[in-house]
OpenMM code with the backbone's topology and positions (N, CA, C; nanometers):
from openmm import Vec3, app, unit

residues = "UNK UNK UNK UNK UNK UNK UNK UNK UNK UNK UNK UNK UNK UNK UNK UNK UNK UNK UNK UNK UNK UNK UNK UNK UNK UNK UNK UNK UNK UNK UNK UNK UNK UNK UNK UNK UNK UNK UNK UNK UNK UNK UNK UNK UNK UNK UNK UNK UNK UNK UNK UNK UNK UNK UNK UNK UNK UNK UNK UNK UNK UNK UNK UNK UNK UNK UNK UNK UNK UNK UNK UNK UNK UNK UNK UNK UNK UNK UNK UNK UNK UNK UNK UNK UNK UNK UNK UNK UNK UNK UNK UNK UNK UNK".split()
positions = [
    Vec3(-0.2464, 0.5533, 0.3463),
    Vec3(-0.2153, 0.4787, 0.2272),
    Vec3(-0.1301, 0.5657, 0.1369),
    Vec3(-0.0213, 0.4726, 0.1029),
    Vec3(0.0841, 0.5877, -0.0006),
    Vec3(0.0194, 0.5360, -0.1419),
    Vec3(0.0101, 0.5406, -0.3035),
    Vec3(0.0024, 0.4495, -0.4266),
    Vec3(0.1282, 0.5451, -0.4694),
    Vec3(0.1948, 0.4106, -0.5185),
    Vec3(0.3445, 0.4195, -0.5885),
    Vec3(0.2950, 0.3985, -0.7340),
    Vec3(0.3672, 0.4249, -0.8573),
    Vec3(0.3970, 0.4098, -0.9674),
    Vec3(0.5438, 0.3628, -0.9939),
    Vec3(0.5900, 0.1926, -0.9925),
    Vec3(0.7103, 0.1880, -1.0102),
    Vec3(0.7796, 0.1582, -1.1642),
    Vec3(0.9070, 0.2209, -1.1801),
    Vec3(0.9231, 0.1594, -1.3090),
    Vec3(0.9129, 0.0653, -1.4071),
    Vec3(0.8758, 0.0371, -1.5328),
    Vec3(0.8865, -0.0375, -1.5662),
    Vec3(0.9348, -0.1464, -1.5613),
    Vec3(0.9623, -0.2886, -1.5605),
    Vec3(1.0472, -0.3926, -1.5548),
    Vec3(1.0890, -0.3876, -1.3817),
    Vec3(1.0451, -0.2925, -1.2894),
    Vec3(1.1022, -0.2961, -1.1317),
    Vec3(0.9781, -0.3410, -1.0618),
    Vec3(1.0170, -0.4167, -0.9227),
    Vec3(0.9180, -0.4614, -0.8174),
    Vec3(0.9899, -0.4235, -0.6999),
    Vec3(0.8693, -0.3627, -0.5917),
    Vec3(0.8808, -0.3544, -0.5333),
    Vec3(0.9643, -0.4642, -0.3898),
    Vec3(1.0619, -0.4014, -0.3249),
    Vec3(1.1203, -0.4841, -0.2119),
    Vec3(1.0753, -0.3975, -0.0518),
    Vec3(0.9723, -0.5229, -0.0522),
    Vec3(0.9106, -0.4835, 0.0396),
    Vec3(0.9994, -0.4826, 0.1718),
    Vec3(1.0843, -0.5616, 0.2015),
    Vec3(1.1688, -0.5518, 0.3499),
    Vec3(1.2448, -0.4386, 0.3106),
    Vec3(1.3048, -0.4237, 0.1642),
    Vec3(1.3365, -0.2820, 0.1813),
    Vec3(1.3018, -0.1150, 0.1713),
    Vec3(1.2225, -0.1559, 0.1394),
    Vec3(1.1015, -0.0062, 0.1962),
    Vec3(1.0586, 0.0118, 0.2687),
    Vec3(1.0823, -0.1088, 0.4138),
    Vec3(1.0373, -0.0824, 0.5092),
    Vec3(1.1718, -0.0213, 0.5726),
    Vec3(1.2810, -0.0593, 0.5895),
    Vec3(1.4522, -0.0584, 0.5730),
    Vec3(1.4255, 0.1264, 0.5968),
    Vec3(1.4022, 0.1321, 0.4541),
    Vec3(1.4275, 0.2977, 0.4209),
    Vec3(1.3258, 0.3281, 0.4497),
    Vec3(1.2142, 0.3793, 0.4766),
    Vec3(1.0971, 0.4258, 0.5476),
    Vec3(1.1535, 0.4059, 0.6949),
    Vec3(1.2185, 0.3181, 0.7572),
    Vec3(1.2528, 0.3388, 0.9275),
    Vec3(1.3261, 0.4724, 0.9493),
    Vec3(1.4415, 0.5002, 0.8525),
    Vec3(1.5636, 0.5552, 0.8407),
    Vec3(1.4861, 0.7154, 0.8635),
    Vec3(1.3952, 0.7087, 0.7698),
    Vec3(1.3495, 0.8563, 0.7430),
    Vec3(1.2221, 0.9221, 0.7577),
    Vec3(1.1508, 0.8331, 0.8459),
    Vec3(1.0391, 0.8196, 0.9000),
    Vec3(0.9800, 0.8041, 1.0513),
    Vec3(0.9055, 0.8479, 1.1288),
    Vec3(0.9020, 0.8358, 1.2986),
    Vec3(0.7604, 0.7343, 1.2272),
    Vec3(0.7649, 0.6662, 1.3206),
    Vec3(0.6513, 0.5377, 1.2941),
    Vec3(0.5212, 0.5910, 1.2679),
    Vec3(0.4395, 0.6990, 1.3697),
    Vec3(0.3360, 0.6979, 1.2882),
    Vec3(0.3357, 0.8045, 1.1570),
    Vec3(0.3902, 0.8021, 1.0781),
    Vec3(0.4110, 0.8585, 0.9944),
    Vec3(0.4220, 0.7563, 0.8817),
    Vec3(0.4944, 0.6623, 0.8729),
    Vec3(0.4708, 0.5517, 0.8152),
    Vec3(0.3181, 0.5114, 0.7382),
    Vec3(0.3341, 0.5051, 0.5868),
    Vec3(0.2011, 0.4527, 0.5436),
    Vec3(0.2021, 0.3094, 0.5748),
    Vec3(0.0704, 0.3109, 0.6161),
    Vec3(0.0495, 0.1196, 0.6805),
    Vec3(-0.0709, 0.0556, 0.5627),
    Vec3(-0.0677, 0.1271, 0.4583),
    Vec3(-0.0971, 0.0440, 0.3452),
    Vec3(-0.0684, 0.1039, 0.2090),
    Vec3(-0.0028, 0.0342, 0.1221),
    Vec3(0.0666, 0.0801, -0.0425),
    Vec3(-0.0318, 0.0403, -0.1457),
    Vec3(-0.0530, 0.1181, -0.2301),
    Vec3(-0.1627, 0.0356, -0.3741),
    Vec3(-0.0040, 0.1017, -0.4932),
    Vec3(-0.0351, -0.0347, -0.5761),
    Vec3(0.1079, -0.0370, -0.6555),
    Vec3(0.0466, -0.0288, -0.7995),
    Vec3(0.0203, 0.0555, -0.8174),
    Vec3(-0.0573, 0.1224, -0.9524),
    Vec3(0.0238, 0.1661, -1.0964),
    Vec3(-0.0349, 0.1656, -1.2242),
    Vec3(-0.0166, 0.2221, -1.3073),
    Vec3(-0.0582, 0.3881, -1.2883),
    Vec3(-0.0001, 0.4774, -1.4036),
    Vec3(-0.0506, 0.6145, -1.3405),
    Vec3(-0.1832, 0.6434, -1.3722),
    Vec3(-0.2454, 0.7091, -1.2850),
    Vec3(-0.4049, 0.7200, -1.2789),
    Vec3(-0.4188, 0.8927, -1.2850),
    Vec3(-0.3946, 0.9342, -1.3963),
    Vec3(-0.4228, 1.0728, -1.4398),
    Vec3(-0.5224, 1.1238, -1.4801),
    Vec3(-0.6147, 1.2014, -1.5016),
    Vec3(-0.6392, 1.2755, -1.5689),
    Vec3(-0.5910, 1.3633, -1.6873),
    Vec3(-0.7140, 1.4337, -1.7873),
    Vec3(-0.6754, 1.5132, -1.8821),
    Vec3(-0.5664, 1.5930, -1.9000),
    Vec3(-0.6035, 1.6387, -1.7580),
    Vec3(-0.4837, 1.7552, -1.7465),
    Vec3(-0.3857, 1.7121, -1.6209),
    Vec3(-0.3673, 1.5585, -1.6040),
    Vec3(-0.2440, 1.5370, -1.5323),
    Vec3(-0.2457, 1.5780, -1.3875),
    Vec3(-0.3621, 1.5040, -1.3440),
    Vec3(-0.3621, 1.5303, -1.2154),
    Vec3(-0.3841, 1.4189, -1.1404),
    Vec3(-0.3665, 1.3572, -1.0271),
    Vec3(-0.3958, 1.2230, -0.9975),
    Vec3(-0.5539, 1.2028, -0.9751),
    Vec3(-0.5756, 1.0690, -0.9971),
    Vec3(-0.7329, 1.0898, -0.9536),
    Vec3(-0.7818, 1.0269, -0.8088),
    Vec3(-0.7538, 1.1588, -0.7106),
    Vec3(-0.7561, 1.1212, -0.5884),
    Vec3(-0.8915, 1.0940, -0.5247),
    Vec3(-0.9943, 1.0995, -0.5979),
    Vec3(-1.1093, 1.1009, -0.5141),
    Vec3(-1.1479, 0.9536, -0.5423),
    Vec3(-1.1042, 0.8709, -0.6680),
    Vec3(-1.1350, 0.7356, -0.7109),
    Vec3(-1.0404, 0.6109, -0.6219),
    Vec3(-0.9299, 0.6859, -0.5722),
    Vec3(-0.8228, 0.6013, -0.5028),
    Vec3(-0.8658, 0.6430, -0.3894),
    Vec3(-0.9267, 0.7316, -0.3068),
    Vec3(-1.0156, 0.7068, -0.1799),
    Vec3(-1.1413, 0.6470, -0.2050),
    Vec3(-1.2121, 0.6198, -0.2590),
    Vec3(-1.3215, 0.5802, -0.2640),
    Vec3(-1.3163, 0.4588, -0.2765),
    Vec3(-1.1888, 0.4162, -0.3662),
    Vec3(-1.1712, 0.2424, -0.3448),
    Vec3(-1.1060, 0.1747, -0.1977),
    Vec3(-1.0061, 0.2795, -0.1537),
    Vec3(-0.9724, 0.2397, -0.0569),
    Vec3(-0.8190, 0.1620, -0.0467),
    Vec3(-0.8437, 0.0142, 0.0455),
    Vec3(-0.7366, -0.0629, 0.0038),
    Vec3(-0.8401, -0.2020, 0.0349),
    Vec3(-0.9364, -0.2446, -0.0517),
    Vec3(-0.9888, -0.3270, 0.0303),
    Vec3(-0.9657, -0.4517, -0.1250),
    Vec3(-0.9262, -0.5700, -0.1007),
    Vec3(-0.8617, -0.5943, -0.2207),
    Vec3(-1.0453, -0.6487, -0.3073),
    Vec3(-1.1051, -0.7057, -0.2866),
    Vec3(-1.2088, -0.6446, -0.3424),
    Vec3(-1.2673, -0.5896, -0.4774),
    Vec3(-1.2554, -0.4205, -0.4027),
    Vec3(-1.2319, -0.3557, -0.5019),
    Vec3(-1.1273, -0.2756, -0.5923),
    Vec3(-0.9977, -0.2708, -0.5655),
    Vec3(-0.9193, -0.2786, -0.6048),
    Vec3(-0.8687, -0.3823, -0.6688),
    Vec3(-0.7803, -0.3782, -0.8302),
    Vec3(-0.7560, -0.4293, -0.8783),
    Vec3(-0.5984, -0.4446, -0.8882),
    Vec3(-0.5471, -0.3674, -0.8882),
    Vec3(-0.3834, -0.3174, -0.8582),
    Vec3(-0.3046, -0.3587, -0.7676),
    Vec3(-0.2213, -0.4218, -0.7441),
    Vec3(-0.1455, -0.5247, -0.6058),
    Vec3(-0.1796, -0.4093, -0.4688),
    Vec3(-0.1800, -0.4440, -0.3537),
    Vec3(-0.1584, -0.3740, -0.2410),
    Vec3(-0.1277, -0.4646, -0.1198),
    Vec3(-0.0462, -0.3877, -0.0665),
    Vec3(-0.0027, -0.4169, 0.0648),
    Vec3(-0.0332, -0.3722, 0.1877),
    Vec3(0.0620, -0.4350, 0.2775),
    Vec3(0.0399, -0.3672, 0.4266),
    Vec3(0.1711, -0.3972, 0.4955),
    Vec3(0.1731, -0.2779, 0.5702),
    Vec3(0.2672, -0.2572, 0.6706),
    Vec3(0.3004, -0.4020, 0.7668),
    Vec3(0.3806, -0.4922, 0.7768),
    Vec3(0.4065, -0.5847, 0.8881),
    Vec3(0.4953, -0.5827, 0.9765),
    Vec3(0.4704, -0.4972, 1.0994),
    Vec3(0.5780, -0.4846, 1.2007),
    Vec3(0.6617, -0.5759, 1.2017),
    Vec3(0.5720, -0.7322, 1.2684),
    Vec3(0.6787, -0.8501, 1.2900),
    Vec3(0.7490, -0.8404, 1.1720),
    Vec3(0.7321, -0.8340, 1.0814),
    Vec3(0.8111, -0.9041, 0.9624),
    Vec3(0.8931, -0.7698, 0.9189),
    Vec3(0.8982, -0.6824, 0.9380),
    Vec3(0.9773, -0.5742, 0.9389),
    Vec3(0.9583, -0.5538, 0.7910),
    Vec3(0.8293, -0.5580, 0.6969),
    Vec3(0.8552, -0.5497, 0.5473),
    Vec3(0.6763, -0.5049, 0.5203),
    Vec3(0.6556, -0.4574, 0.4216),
    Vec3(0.5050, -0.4413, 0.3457),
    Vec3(0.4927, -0.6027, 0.2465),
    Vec3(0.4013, -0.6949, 0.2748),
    Vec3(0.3703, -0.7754, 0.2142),
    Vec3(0.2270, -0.7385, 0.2147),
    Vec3(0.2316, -0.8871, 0.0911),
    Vec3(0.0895, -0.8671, 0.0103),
    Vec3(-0.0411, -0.8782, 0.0880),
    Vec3(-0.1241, -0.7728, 0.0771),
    Vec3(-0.2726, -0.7795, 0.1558),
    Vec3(-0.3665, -0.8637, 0.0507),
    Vec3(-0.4161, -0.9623, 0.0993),
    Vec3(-0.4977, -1.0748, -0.0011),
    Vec3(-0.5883, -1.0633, 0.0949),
    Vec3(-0.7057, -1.1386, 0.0335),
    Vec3(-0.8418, -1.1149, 0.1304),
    Vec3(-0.8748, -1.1639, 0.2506),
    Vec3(-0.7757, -1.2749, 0.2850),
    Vec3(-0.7963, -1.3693, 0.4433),
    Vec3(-0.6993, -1.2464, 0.5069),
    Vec3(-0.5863, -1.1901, 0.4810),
    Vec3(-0.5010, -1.1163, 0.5573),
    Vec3(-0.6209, -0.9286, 0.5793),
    Vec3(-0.6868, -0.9110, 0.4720),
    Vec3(-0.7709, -0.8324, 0.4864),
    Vec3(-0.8817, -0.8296, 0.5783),
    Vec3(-0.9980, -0.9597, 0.5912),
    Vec3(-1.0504, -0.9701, 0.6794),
    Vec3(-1.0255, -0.9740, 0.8198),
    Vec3(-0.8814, -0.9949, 0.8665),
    Vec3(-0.8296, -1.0876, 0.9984),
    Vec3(-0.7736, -0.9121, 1.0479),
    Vec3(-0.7782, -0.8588, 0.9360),
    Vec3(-0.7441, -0.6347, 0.9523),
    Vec3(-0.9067, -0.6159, 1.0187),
    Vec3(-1.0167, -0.6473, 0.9600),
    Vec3(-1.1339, -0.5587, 0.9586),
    Vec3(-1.2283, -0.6324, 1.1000),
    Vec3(-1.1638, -0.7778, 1.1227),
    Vec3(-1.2029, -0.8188, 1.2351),
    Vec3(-1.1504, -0.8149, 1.3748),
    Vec3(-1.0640, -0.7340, 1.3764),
    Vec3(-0.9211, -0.6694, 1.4677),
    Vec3(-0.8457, -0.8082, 1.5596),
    Vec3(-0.8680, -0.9451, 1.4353),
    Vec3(-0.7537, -1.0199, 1.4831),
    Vec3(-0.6088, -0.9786, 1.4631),
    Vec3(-0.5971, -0.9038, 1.3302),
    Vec3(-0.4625, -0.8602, 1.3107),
    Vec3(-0.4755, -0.7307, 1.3543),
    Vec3(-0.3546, -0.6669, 1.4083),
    Vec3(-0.3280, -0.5117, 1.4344),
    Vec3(-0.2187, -0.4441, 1.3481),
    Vec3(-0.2648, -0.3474, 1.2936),
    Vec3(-0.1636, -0.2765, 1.2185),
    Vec3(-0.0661, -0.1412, 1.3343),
] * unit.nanometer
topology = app.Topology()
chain = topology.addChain("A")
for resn in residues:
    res = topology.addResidue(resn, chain)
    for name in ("N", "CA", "C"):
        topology.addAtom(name, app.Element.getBySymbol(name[0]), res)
């Protein structure tokens, strides 16, 4: 899982981050799930990595948009909870 912070007023293009992630990336290297966050710092400016593993990407508990990697579709679209379950029941394959 990568979590982005994107600019203000910008959204993510998911066919094209997949685009540029091919270019500069060997596949498994590729994050196969994004959480699209505000910044999650600490006092002293550090990310808070143990709260963004502990949530995971399960939409759930996460509140923050997230995605997933879609081969066929050559793009990261939105992970909602029927596309989540159909992940955890290994109808879908990432």
């Amino acid at each position: 899982m990568a979590a982005l912070v994107l600019r203000p007023g910008r959204s993510l293009d998911g066919p094209g981050l997949y685009r540029h992630l091919e270019l500069l990336l060997p596949p498994y290297a590729r994050p196969r799930f994004l959480r699209l966050q505000v910044p999650a710092m600490t006092e002293t400016f550090k990310q808070q990595k143990v709260r963004l593993a502990r949530d995971g990407c399960d939409p759930a508990l996460v509140a923050e948009p997230l995605l997933v990697l879609d081969e066929a579709a050559r793009a990261f679209v939105p992970l909602d909870p029927e596309r989540w379950e159909r992940l955890r029941d290994g109808r879908l394959r990432i």
